[in-house]
N, C-alpha and C positions, 0 to 999 in steps of 0.2 A: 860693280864697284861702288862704295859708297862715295855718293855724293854729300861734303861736307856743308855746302852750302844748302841742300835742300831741305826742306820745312814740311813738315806732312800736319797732318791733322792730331794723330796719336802723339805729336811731339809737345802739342799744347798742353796736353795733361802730365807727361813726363816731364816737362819745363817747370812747371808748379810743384808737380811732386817733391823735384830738386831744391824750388827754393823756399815752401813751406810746406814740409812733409808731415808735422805733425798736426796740421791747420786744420779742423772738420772741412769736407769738400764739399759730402750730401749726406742728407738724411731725408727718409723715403720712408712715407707711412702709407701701408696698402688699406686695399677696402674695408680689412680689419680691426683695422688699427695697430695693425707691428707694424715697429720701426726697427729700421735698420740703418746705425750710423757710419761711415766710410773716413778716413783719414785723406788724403794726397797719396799719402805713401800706401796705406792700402788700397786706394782706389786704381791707383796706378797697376802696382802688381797683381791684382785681378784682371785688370785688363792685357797684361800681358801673358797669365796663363789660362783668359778665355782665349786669347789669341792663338795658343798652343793648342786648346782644344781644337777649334774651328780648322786648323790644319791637319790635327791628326786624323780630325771623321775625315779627310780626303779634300780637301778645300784647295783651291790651286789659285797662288796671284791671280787675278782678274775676274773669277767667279762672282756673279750677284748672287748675296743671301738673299734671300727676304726675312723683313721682321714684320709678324704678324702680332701686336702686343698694344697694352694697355703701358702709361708711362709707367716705368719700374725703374730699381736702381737698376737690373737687371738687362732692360732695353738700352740704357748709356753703355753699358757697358758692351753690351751685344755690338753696337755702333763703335765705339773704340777701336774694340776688337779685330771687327775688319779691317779699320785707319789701319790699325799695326800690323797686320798679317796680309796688308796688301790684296784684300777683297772690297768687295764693290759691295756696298748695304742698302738696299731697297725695302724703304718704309714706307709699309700698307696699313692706310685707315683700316682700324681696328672695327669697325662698322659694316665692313662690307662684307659680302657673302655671295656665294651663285655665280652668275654668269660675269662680275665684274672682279672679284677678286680673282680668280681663273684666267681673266684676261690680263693682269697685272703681272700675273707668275708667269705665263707662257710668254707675254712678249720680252719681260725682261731678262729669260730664260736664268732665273733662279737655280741651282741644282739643289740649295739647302734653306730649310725653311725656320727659322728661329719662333716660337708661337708659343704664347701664354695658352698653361692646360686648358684653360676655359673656352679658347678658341681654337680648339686643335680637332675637334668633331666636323667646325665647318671648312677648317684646309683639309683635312682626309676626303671630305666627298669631293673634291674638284680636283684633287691630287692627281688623279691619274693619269686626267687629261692634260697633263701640263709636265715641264722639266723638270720639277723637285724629285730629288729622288732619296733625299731622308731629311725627318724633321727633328728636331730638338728644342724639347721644351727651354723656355726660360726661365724658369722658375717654378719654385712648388712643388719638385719632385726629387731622388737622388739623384737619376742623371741629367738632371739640368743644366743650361752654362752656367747658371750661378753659384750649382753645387761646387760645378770642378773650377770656379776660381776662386773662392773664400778663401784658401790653404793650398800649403804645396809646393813643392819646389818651383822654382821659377824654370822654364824652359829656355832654351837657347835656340829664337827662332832664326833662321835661316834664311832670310829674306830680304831685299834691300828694295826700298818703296821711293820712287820717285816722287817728285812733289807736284808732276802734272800727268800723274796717272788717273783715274778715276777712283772715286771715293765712293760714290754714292749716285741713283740715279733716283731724281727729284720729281715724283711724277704729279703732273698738273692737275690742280682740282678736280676737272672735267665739270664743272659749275656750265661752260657752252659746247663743250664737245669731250669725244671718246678722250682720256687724259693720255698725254707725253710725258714721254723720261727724260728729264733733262737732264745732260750729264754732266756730273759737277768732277771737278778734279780737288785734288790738297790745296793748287796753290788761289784757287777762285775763295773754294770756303777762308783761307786764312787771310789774302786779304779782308774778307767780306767779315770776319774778326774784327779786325785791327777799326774797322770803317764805324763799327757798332760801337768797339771800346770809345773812340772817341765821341762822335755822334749822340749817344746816348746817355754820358756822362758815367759810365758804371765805376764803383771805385769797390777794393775789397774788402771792405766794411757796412755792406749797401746792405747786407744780406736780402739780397728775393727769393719771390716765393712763384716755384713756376709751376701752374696749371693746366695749359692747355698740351692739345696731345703732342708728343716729341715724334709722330711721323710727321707734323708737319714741320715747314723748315724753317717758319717765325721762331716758337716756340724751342728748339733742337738751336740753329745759327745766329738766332739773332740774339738771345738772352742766357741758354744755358751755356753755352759751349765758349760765348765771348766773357759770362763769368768765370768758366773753368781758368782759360786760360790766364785771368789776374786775379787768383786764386781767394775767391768770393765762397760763402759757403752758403752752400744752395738748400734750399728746401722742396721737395717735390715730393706734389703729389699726384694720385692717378687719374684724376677727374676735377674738372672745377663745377664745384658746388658753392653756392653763393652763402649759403647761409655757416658752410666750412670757412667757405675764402677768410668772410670778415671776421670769426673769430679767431683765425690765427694769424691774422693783423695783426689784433688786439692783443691777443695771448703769448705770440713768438715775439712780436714788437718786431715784424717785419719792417723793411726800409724800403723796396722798391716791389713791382708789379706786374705784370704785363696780362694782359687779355685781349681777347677779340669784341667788339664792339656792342655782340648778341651777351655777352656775359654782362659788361660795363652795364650795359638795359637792365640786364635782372638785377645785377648790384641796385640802382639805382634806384628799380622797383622795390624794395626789398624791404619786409617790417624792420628789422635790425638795423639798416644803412644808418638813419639819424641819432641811434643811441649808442653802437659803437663807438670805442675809441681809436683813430685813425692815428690819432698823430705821429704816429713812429712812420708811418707811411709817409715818403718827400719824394717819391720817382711812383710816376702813376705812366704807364705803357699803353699803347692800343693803336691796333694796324689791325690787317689781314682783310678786310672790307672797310665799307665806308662806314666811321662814326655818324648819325643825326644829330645834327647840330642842336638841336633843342637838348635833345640826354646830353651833352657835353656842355652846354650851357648850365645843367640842373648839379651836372658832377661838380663844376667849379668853384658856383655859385655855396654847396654845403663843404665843398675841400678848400677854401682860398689860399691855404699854405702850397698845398700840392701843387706839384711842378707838372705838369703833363706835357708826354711827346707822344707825336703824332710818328707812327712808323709807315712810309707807304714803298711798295715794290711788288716782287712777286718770286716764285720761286726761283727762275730761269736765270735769277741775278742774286740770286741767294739768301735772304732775297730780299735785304732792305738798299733801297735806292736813294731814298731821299727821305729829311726827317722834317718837322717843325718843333723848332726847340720853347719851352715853357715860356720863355722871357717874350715869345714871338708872336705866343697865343693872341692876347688881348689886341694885336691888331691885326691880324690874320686867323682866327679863329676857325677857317674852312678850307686853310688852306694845308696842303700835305709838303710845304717848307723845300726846303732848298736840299741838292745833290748831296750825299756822305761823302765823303775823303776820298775816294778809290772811283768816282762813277762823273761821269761827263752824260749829260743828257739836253735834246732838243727836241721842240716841237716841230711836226711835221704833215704837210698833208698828204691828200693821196699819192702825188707824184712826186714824195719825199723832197718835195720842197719847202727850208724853213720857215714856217710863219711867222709874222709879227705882233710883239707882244699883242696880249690881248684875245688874240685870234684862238680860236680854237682847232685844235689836230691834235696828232698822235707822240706821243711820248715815244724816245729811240734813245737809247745806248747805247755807248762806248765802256767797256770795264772790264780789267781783270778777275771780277769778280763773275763774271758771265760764264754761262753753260757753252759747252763746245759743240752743243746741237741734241738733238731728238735722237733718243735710241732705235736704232734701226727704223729713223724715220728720214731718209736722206731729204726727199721733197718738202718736207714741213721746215727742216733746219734750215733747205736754202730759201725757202720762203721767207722764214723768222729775219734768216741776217742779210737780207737784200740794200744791197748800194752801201755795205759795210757796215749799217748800223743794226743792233737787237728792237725790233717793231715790238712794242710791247702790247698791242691794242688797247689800251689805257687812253680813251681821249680825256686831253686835260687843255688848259690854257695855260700860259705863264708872264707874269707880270713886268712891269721896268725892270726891276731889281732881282730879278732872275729867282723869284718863289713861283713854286706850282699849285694849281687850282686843279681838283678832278672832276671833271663833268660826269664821266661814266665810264662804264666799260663801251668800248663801240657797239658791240651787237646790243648792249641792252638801251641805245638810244630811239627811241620811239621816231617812226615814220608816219604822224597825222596829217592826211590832206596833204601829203605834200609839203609839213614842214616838220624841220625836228625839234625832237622836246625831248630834255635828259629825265631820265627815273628818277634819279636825285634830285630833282630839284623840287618834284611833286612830293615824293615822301617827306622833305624835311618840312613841306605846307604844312602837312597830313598831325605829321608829329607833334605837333604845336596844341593839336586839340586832346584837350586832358582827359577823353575816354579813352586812344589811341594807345597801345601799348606797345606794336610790333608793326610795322607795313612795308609792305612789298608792291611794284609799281611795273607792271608790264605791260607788251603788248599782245593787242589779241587780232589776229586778223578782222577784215571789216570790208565789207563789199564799197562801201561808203568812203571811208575812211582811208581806206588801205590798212592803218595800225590803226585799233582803236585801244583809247587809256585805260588800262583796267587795272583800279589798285584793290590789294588783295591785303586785308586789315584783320589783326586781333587786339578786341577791345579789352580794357581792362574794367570798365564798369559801361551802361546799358549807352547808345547812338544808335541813329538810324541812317541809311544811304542818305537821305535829303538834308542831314544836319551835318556828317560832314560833309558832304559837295558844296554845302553855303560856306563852309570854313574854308574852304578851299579856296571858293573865289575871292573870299579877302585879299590872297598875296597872290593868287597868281592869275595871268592873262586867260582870257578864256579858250584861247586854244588848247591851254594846258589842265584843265580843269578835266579830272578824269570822269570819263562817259558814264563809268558802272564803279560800284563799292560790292567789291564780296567780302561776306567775311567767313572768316574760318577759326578753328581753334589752336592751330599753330602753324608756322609757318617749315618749309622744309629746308633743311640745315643740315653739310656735312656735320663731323662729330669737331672739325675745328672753328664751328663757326661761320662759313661762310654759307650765303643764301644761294639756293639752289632755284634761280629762277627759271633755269631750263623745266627743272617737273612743274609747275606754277603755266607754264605756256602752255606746256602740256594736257594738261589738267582743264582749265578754262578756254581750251581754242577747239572745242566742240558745241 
């Protein structure tokens, strides 16, 4: 029976549709360069006879698709689609292949696979060994979702979706280990909505421009889907390219932004960045790792109008938790700002007892917005919510006035001699020296030592180990002064951005 009270995901864009149906929602330019522009009210009705589709191939409430896809308008819509037809959507980095994508499909037992044609060679070869048992393109072909929902009569689906069913399972980077599903329901993501709309100031005239990939859940929850629903009209496209980004600032007279940190660097870097014109640009975005405060200093310093918000959280909460709003910058500058509307959070140490300002521990949640645990991972979920709070392993500190500071991820906190020293705090030394383009900051076992420092550096013009290690000792204590400088020619990055210091361990601990 329909529940009249309850709120799904698909209702967000349906709500829109209703109250500006003729409003552009998205326009989507592929690798191409076709575009393809969407109304509300078209966007909408696609997704309800993709949702017709995805049932008639055999699709049963509660089934995980997978989307295997590059951003499309196609992949929103693919995502929709299950909101409305009451399936579960599991979005897989489009990067992966072999033995890791295989393992994403098998455990989240997918039976149907959504895949951009260009990536539909590497689902066939692991296909077998895993639950799908039929794929469908997204696009590019006539039996596409995309074909069968342009046109067509509307269907009459038959289903009625709870609003704490599951939507989607949210699977973790795997940046320090094999990744989890987090499972998210309708009513987690819609608060985690409402937390963004405010939080991050979006209004329907903002128009952004969203780049990064929509499997991940910044990206997808925290900017596209909270503009859908206060019917913003989006711009997306399938890849951020720096040197595309800043002319379609300039060109679309974009208004707001969002990137990951490893982008914000190449903007920054970037011969075009000082002759550009920005100004249409007033909401500048950036989460999903830690900014270097040196590049956010460089960003300010050429944007002084721009507002910038600091986004921090993670998937398992949907994943933004807490912001730092523009006006907060200038005296907080490193810091990842105070809880969203919907999120109650404390510092904590090992034996989940609260610290005192200052102190450093662990970040733990209370939220609606939270996952209801690891798919078919009983042991990890009751790990995660022990003593009733979500353990995020984010060690941070937090101040009088209840602002958060991130020290690190726990596991990437260095054990030298016997004492600890954050990665963060070396790299943002590092950063400071103007040959330094990118640096990563790990440990490498040490008979000596136990961890020894080992930063792993790409220069943007010619330094040697012994120039910056003297840079280093400037600002930081000699404990912290890393042992060894390697350098390389880029560092290792999923496709959203975030630094994969687990291969970097890897790599250098022989």
């Amino acid at each position: 029976m329909l529940d009249l009270r309850a709120s799904t995901v698909a209702d967000v864009l349906r709500r829109s549709a209703a109250r500006v149906p003729d409003r552009e929602a998205l326009r989507f330019v592929d690798h191409a360069g076709q575009e393809r522009v969407w109304t509300y009210a078209e966007l909408d009705d696609a997704v309800t006879r993709a949702a017709g589709a995805l049932l008639a191939a055999g699709a049963r409430q509660g089934d995980r698709i997978a989307a295997y896809g590059k951003n499309s308008d196609a992949y929103l819509i693919g995502f929709l689609a299950c909101a409305r037809a009451g399936l579960v959507h599991v979005p897989i980095n489009d990067n992966l292949t072999s033995g890791e994508l295989a393992y994403l499909l098998e455990q989240s037992g997918s039976s149907i696979a959504l895949v951009d044609p260009e990536l539909a060679d590497e689902l066939a070869e692991v296909r077998a060994g895993t639950s799908v048992e039929r794929m469908i393109p997204l696009r590019d072909s006539a039996d596409s979702l995309l074909a069968q929902c342009i046109d067509g009569p509307l269907p009459e689906l038959d289903v009625v979706v709870p609003d704490d069913a599951l939507v989607q399972l949210l699977y973790t980077s795997g940046t320090t280990s094999q990744p989890k599903g987090a499972m998210m329901t309708h009513r987690a993501l819609l608060h985690e909505y409402v937390s963004c709309v405010v939080a991050l100031d979006f209004r329907e005239d903002d128009l952004p421009l969203h780049v990064m990939p929509l499997y991940h859940s910044a990206q997808m929850h925290v900017f596209l889907m909270p503009c859908v629903m206060i019917g913003a009209t989006n711009r997306l496209v399938e890849a951020p390219d720096p040197t595309d980004i800043l002319r379609r600032i300039e060109s679309e007279r974009i208004g707001s932004f969002f990137a990951a940190p490893t982008v914000w660097v190449a903007l920054a870097n970037h011969a075009d960045f000082a002759s550009r014109d920005l100004k249409t640009l007033r909401k500048a975005y950036y989460g999903a790792s830690i900014m270097p405060g040196p590049v956010l200093r460089r960003l300010r310093e050429r944007l002084p109008e721009l507002g910038f918000y600091n986004c921090f959280g993670q998937s398992e909460i949907a994943p933004l938790a807490t912001v730092l709003r523009p006006e907060e910058h200038d005296e907080r500058p490193d810091s990842a700002g105070r809880p969203v509307l919907f999120v109650e959070a404390k510092v904590v140490d090992e034996r989940g007892a609260e610290v005192a300002p200052g102190e450093p521990g662990e970040i733990v949640y209370r939220s609606p917005q939270l996952c209801t645990g690891y798919w078919n991972k009983p042991q990890e979920s009751a790990e995660a919510f022990r003593g009733g709070w979500f353990h995020s392993g984010d060690l941070v500190r937090r101040d009088e006035e209840g602002y958060f500071f991130v020290v690190d991820r726990i596991k990437d906190v260095i054990n030298t001699g016997g004492v600890l020293v954050a990665s963060r705090e070396v790299e943002d030394a590092l950063y400071t020296h103007p040959a330094v383009a990118e640096v990563a900051v790990i440990a490498v076992p040490d008979p000596k030592w136990i961890e020894r420092i080992t930063a792993v550096v790409v220069v943007r013009s010619e330094a040697t180990e012994a120039e910056l290690l003297e840079h280093a000792r400037l600002s930081l204590a000699g404990f912290k002064v890393p042992k060894e400088i390697r350098f390389v020619d880029e560092l290792p990055r999923n496709s959203s951005g975030k630094l994969l210091k687990r291969v970097l361990r890897a790599q250098f601990a022989e």
